[in-house]
C-alpha positions in Angstrom: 124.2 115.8 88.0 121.4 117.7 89.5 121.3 118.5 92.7 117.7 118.9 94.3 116.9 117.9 98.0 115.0 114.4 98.4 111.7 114.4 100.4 111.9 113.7 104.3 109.9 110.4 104.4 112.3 108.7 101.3 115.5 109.7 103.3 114.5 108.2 106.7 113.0 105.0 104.3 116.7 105.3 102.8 118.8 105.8 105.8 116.5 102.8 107.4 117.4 100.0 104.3 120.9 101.3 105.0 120.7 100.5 109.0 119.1 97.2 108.3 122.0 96.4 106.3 124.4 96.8 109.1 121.7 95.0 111.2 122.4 91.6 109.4 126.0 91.3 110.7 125.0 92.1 114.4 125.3 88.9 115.6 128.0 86.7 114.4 130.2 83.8 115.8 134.2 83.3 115.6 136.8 80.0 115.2 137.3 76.9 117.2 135.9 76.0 115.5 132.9 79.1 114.6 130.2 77.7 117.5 128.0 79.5 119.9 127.7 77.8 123.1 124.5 78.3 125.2 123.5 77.4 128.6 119.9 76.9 130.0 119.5 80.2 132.4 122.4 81.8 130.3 121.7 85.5 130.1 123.2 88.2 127.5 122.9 92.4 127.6 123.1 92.9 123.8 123.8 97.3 123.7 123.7 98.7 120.4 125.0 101.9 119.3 124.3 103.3 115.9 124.8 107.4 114.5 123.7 108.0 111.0 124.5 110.7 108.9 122.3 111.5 105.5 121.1 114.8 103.8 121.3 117.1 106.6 120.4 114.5 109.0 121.7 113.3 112.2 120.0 110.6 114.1 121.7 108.7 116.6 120.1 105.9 118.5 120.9 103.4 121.3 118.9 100.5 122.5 119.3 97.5 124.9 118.2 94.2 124.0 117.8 90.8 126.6 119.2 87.7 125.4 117.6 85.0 127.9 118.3 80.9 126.8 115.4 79.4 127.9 116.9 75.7 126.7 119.0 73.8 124.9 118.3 70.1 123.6 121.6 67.5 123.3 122.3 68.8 119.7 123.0 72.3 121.0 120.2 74.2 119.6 119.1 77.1 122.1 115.8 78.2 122.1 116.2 82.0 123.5 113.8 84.9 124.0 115.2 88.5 122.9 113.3 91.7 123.9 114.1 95.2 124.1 114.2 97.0 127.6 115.3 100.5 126.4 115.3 102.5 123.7 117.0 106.4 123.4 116.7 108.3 119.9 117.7 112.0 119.0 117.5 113.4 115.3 118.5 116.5 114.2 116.5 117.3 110.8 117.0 120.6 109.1 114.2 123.1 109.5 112.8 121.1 112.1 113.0 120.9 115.9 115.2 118.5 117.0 113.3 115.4 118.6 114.6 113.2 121.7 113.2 109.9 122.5 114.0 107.7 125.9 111.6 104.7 126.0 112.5 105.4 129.7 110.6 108.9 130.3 106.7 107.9 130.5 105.1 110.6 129.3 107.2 111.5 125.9 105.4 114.5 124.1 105.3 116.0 120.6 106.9 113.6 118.4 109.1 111.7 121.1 105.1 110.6 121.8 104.2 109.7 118.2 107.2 107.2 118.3 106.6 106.2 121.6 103.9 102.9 120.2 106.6 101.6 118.2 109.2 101.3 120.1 106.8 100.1 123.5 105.7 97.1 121.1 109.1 96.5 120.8 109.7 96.6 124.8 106.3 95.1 126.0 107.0 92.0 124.2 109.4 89.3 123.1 110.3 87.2 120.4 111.6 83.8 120.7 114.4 82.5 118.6 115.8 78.7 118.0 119.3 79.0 116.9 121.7 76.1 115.9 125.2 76.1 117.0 126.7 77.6 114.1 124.1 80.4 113.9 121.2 78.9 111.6 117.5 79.9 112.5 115.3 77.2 112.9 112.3 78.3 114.3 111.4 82.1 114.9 108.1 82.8 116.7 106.7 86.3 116.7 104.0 87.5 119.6 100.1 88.7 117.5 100.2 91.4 120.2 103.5 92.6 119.2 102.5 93.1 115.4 99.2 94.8 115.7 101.1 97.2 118.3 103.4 97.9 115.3 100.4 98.2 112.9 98.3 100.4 115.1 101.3 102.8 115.7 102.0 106.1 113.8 104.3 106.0 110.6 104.0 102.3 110.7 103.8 102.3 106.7 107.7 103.3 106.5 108.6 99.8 108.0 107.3 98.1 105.1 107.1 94.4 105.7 109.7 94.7 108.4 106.4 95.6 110.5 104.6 92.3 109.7 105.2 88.9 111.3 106.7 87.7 108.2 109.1 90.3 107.9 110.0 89.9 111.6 110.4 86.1 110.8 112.4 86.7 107.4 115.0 89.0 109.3 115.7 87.3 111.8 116.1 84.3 110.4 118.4 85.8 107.6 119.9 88.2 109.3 121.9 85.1 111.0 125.0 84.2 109.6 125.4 80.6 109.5 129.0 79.2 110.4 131.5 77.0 107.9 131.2 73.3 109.6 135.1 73.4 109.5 137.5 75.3 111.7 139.0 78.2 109.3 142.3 78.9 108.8 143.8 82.6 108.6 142.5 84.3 106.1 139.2 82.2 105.8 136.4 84.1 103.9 132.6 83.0 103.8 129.3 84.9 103.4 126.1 85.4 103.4 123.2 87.1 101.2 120.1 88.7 102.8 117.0 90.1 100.8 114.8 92.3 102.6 111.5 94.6 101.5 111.7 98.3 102.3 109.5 101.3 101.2 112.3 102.7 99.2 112.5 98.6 97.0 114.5 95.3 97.2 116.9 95.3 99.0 120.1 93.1 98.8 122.9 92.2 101.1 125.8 90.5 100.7 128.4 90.1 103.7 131.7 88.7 103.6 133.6 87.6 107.0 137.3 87.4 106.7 138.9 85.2 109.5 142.2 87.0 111.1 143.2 85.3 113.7 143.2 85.4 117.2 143.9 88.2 119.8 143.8 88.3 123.8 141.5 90.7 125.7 141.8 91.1 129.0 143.1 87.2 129.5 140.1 85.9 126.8 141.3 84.6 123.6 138.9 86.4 120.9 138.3 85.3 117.4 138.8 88.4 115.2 137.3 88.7 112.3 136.9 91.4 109.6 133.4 92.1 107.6 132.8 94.1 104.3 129.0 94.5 103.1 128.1 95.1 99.5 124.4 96.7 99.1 121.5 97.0 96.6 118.3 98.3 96.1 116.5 98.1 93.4 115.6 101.0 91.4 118.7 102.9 92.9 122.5 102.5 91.6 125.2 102.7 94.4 127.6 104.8 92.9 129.8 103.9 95.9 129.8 102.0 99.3 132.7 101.3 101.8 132.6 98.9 105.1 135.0 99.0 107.9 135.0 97.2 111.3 135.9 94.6 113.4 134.1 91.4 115.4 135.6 90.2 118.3 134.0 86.6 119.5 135.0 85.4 122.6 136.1 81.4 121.5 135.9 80.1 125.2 132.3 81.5 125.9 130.8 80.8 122.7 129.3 84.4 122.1 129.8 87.7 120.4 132.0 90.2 122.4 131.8 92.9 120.7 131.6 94.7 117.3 132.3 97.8 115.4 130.9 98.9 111.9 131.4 101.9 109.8 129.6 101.9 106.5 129.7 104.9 103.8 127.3 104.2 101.1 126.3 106.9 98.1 123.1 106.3 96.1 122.3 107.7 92.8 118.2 108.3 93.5 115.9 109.2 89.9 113.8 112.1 90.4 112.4 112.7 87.1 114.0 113.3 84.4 117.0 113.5 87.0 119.0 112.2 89.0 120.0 113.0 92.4 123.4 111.6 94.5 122.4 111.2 98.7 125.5 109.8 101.1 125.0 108.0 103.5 127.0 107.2 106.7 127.1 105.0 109.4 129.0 103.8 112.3 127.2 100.9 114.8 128.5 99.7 117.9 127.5 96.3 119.8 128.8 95.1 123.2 127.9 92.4 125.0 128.2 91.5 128.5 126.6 88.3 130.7 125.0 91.6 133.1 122.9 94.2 132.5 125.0 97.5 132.1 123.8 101.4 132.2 122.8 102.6 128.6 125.6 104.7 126.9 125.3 108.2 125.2 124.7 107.5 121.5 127.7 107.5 120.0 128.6 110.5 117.1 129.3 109.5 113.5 133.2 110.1 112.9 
C-alpha cells in the first residue's frame, strides 16, 4: 500500500460526500406511531454541529437553520419554509493558514470572504418544503435567486450538482426518511437508500433505523432509535466504515429532539498505478428547540 498524500480539492470533495452522508439521517421521526405533527405558525431552531477529521484536516462547522410551517391541509401535510440564519466554519489545513468563517462578521476577508457568497445564498434565501406525516417529500421548491448565488460564487464547481436546483430538489427530497405505516415494535428496523452526485462519483447511502424503545427526558417520553449508515462511491472501495449514534424524537410533539452521529469511514482512493488509504471521521450533532437559541462552539471530533 502506498502511501502518497491526495490533492487538497479531492479531500474537501471527499470529506464533503462523507458529510452529505450523515446529512441524510438529520431529520428523522420516532413511534406512536412514527408521525410528525405540524402546526400552522409552528416554528423550529434546527442547530447543527458537525467536526470532521481527514488527512491532516480539521474543519469544524456549525450552522442554524429556521423551520417555519406555513400550513398544513386536513391530511397532515405541512408545507414549511427552512432557511439558514448563521453559519461559523474553522479549518485547520496543513501548510496553510488556518481560515475562520462567521456568516455573522460583515466584512469576512481572505478566504473567510471567498466563502462568504456561498453560504449568504444559503442565508438570503429559503427553500420551501411539503412534507407528509411520516416524512415523504412531496413538493420541494427551490428560489432562481438562490441557485445563481451558488453558481456565481467561488469554488462553486466542488458542489457538483448539489449546487443546482435539481440537486437541491433530489436531496431534500431523499434525504427524508419516510416512516413504516405501522407502529414498530422493539427492535423494529427499516431503511432507506439515497444516491447523490459529487465531484469525487456516485454516491450511495443506505441507512438503517433500529427502533429501541422509549426513554423520558426531562418529563417527555422520547422515541429512541439507533442508526447505522453503509456508504459507496463509485470508483473508490471502503475498506471500512463504522456508525454510531442516537435519535431522540419527542412522540408527544411530533418532532425530532435531538441527534448524535459518529461516523469513521476509510477509503481506498487509485492514484495511478497505486493505491492510496484516506480516513475519515465524523461526529454531527442536531438539537432542536421550538426558540431560537445562541450558536454553540463547534464541537471537536472525539
Amino acid at each position: 500500500m502506498a502511501h502518497r498524500s491526495i490533492t487538497p480539492s479531492r479531500l474537501f470533495a471527499l470529506v464533503l460526500a462523507v458529510v452529505s452522508a450523515l446529512a441524510t439521517v438529520a431529520f428523522t421521526s420516532a413511534a406512536e406511531p412514527l408521525r410528525w405533527k405540524f402546526a400552522p405558525g409552528q416554528k423550529l431552531t434546527y442547530e447543527l454541529i458537525q467536526g470532521t477529521k481527514a488527512g491532516g484536516m480539521n474543519m469544524q462547522q456549525t450552522m442554524l437553520m429556521n423551520w417555519n410551517v406555513e400550513q398544513v391541509d386536513d391530511q397532515g401535510n405541512a408545507t414549511i419554509r427552512q432557511s439558514f440564519t448563521r453559519v461559523k466554519m474553522n479549518v485547520e489545513m496543513p501548510g496553510i493558514p488556518a481560515i475562520a468563517y462567521d456568516s455573522d462578521n460583515p466584512e469576512p476577508t481572505g478566504p473567510a470572504a471567498m466563502m462568504d457568497p456561498m453560504f449568504r445564498a444559503l442565508i438570503d434565501h429559503a427553500v420551501q418544503v411539503t412534507m407528509t406525516p411520516r416524512g415523504e417529500i412531496r413538493k420541494v421548491d427551490v428560489p432562481d435567486a438562490m441557485i445563481e448565488a451558488l453558481k456565481n460564487s467561488p469554488g462553486a464547481g466542488s458542489m457538483g450538482k448539489m449546487g443546482s436546483k435539481e440537486g437541491i430538489q433530489e436531496v431534500l427530497a431523499q434525504a427524508s426518511l419516510t416512516l413504516p405505516e405501522e407502529t414498530p415494535a422493539d427492535g423494529a428496523e427499516w431503511s432507506n437508500t439515497v444516491e447523490m452526485d459529487h465531484p469525487v462519483g456516485k454516491q450511495t447511502v443506505e441507512t438503517t433505523y433500529k427502533y429501541i424503545g422509549t426513554r423520558d427526558v426531562g418529563g417527555d417520553t422520547m422515541a429512541v432509535i439507533k442508526p447505522s449508515v453503509k456508504m459507496s462511491i463509485a470508483g473508490l472501495n471502503v475498506k471500512d466504515q463504522q456508525t454510531s449514534g442516537e435519535i431522540l424524537f419527542n412522540q408527544s410533539e411530533g418532532r425530532l429532539n435531538s441527534q448524535i452521529m459518529h461516523q469513521d469511514v476509510t477509503f481506498e482512493i487509485p492514484m495511478g498505478e497505486q493505491t492510496v488509504e484516506q480516513k475519515v471521521q465524523q461526529k454531527m450533532e442536531i438539537k432542536v428547540t421550538e426558540a431560537d437559541e445562541s450558536v454553540a462552539e463547534p464541537a471537536p471530533v472525539e
